[in-house]
C-alpha positions as CSV (number, residue, x, y, z in Angstrom):
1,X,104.4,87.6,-18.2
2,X,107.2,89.2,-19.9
3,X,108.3,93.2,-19.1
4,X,109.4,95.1,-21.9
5,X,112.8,96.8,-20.5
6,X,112.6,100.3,-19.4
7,X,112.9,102.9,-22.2
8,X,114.4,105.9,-21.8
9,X,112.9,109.4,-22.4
10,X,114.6,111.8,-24.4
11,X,113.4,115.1,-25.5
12,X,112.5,115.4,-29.5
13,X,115.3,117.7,-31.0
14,X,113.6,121.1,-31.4
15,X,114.0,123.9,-34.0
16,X,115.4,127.2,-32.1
17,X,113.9,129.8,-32.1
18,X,116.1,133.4,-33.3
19,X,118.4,134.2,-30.3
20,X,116.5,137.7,-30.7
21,X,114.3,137.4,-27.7
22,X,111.6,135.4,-26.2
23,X,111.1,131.9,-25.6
24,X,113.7,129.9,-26.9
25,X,114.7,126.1,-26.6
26,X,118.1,124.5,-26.7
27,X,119.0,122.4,-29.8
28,X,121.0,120.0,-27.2
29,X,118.2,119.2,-24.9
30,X,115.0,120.5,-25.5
31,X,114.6,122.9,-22.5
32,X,112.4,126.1,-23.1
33,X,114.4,129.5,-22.3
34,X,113.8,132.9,-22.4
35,X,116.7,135.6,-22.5
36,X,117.5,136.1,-19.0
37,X,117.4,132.0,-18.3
38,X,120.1,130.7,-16.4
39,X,121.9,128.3,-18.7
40,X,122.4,124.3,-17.4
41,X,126.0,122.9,-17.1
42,X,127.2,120.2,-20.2
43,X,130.1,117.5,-19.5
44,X,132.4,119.4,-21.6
45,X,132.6,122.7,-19.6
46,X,130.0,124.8,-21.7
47,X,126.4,125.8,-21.3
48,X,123.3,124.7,-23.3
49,X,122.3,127.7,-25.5
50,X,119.9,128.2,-28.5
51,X,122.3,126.4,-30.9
52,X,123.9,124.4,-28.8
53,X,126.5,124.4,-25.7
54,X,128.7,127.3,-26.2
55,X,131.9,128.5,-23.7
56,X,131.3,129.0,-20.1
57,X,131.8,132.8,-19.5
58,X,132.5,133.6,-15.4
59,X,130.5,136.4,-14.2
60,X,130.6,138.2,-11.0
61,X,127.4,139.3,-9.6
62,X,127.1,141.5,-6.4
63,X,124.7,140.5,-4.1
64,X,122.6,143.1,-2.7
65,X,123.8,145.3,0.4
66,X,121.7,144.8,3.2
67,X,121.7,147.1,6.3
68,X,120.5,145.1,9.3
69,X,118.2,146.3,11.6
70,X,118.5,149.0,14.4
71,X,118.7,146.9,18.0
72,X,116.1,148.0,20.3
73,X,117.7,148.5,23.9
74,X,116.1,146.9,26.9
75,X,114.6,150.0,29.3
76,X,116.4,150.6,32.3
77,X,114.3,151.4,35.2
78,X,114.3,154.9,36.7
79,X,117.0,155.8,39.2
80,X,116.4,158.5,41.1
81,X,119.0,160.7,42.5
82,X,119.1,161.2,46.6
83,X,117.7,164.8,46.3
84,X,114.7,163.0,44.5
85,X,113.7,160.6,46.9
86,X,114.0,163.1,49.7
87,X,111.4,165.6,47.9
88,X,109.2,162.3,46.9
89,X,109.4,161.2,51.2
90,X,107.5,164.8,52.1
91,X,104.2,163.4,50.5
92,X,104.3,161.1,48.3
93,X,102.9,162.7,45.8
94,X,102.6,161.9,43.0
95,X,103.1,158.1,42.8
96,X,106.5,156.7,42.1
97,X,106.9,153.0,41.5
98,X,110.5,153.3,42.6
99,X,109.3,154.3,45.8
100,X,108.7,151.0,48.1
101,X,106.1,153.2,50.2
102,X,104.0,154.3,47.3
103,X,104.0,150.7,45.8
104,X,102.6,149.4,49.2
105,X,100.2,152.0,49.6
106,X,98.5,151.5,45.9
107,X,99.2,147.7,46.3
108,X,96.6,148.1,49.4
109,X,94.1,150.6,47.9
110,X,94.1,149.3,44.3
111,X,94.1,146.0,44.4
112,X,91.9,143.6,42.4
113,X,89.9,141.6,44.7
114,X,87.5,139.1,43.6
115,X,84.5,140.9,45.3
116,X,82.0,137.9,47.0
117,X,78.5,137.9,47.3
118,X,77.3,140.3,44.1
119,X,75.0,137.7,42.6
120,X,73.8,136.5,45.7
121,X,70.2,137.0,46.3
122,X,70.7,137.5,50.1
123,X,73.2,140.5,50.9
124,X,76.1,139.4,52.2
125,X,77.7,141.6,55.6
126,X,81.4,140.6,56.8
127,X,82.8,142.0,59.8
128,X,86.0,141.3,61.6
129,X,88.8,143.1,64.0
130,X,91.4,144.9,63.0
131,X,93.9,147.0,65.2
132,X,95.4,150.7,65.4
133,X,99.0,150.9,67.1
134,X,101.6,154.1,67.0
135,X,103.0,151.9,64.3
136,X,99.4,151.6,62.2
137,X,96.9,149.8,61.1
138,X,97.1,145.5,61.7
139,X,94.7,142.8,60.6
140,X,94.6,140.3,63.9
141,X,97.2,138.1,62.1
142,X,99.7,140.8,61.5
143,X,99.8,142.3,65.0
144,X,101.7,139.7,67.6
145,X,99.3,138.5,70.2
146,X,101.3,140.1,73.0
147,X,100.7,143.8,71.6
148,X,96.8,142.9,71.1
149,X,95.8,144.4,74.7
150,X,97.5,147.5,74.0
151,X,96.2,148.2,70.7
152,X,92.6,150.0,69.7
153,X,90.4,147.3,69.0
154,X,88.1,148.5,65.8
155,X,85.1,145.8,64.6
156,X,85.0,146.4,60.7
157,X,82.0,146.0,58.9
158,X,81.2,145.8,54.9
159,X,78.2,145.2,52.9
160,X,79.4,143.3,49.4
161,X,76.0,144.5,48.1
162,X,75.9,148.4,48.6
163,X,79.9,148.7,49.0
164,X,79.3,150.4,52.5
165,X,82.0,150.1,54.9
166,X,81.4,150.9,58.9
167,X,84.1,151.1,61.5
168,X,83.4,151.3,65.5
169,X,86.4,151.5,68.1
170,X,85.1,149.0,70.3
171,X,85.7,148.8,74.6
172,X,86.7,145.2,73.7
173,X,86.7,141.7,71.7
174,X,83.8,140.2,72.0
175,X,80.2,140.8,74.1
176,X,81.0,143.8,76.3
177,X,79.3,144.5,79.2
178,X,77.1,147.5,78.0
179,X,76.6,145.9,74.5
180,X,78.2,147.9,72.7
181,X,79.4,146.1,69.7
182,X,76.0,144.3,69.2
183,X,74.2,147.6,69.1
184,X,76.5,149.0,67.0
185,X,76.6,145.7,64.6
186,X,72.6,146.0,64.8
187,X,72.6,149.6,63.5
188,X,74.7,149.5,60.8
189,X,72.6,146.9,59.2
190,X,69.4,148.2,60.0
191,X,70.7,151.3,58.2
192,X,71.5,149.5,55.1
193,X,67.4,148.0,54.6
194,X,68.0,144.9,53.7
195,X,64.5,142.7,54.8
196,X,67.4,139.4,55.4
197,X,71.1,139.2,55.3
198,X,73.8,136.7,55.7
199,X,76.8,137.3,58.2
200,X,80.1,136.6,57.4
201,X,82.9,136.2,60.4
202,X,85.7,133.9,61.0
203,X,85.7,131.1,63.6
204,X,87.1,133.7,66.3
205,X,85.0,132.7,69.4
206,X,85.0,136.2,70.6
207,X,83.4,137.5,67.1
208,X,81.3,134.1,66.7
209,X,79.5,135.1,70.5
210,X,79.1,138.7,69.0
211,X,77.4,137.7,65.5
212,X,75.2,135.2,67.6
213,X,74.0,137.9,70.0
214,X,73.1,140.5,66.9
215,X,71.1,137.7,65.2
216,X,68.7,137.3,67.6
217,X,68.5,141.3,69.0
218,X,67.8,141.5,65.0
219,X,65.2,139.3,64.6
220,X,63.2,140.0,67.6
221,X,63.8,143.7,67.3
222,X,63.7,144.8,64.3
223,X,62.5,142.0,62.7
224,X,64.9,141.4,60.3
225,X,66.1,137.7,59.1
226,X,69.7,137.1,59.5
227,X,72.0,134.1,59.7
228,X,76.1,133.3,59.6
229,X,78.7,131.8,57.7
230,X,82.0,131.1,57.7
231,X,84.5,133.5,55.9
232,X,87.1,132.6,53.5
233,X,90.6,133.4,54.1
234,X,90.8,137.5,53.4
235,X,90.7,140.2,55.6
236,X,88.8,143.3,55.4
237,X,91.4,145.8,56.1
238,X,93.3,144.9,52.3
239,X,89.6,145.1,50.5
C-alpha cells in the first residue's frame, strides 16, 4: 500500500481587512489580528502586518514598579528589667511567663490531664502519699528515701466521679496502731454515697495493707461494695 507524501498546510491568502480597527489578518500569513496584536517576526527583519511585513520599529516599554512587601519581624520575648522581677518575686501576681516560678506553679494547677474513670459505671477513688517538708510539697518519688521519716506523711484521696479531693496527715505509712488511716479512708467514701466503688493505689505494700483493711471494715460496716486496682503511672499531687 502506497502513502501519498505528506502535504503541507499553508494558510489561504486572505483579503485585509482596513488597518482602521478591529480584527484584521495579515496578507503574508493568514493570522487574525486586532490593533493592539503583537506582531510575529519574518526572515528579513520586519513584522507581519495588514499588508504585509513592514520595518521593525524598537520600542521601550517600562515594566511596572513594584513595591515589595513590608517584612514582618519575628517577636522578641519580654525582658524584664531587675526592678521588674523584684516587684513580680513579692507575690507573684499577676502571672508572668518569664517568671520560672509562675510557669511551674500554672504548669501544676492547670495542667491538662486526661481525667480516668468518667465513663465508668463504678466510681472510681485513688489515694496515695504525698509528703510536706520546710522545702514543700513531694510526691513519694520526688522526696529521697532518707528524708521520708522526717517529713509529714499526708494519705491523698480523690473521687474521679464527684471531683472531691480529701487529705488526712496521717501518724504513719501504712496500718497504724489506732487505725487511723482506715477510718479515715472509710469516711471519706462513705461521705461521698456511692452504693460500690473501685480503689485505685499503687503496688506500695504499706498502702496495698491499708486499702485491703478499708475493703472489708466497708463491707461489713457500712455495707458498701468495694474492690482494688492497680494505678497507672501519675500521681495525685500534679492532678
Amino acid at each position: 500500500m502506497s502513502r501519498k507524501p505528506a502535504m503541507s498546510v499553508r494558510p489561504s491568502p486572505q483579503k485585509p481587512v482596513n488597518w482602521g480597527g478591529g480584527q484584521r489578518r495579515c496578507r503574508c500569513c493568514g493570522v487574525s489580528m486586532c490593533d493592539d496584536a503583537v506582531l510575529p517576526a519574518v526572515p528579513d527583519g520586519g513584522v507581519c502586518g495588514p499588508a504585509g511585513p513592514e520595518v521593525v520599529r524598537e520600542v521601550e516599554i517600562e515594566a511596572p514598579v513594584e513595591e515589595a512587601r513590608t517584612r514582618k519581624d519575628i517577636p522578641r520575648p519580654y525582658a524584664p528589667t531587675q526592678e521588674e522581677i523584684a516587684k513580680h518575686r513579692v507575690d507573684h501576681l499577676p502571672y508572668r511567663n518569664w517568671c520560672p516560678e509562675c510557669v511551674e506553679g500554672f504548669a501544676r494547677e492547670r495542667a491538662h490531664h486526661a481525667h480516668a474513670g468518667s465513663d465508668r459505671e463504678t466510681p472510681l477513688v485513688s489515694c496515695d502519699y504525698l509528703y510536706i517538708t520546710p522545702g514543700g510539697v513531694f510526691a513519694r518519688d520526688e522526696l529521697p528515701e532518707g528524708e521520708r521519716d522526717a517529713a509529714r506523711t499526708v494519705l491523698v484521696v480523690k473521687c474521679a466521679m464527684t471531683k472531691c479531693l480529701f487529705a488526712h496527715a496521717v501518724p504513719q505509712k501504712g496500718v497504724d496502731p489506732e487505725g487511723f488511716i482506715i477510718d479515715r479512708l472509710r469516711e471519706d467514701i462513705v461521705w461521698l454515697g456511692h452504693p460500690s466503688v473501685i480503689i485505685r493505689r499503687d503496688n506500695e505494700p504499706a498502702l496495698a495493707k491499708v486499702v485491703e483493711k478499708a475493703i472489708k471494715v466497708l463491707k461489713n460496716a457500712d455495707g458498701v461494695t468495694a474492690s482494688w486496682e492497680g494505678s497507672v503511672p501519675l500521681s495525685l499531687i500534679h492532678i
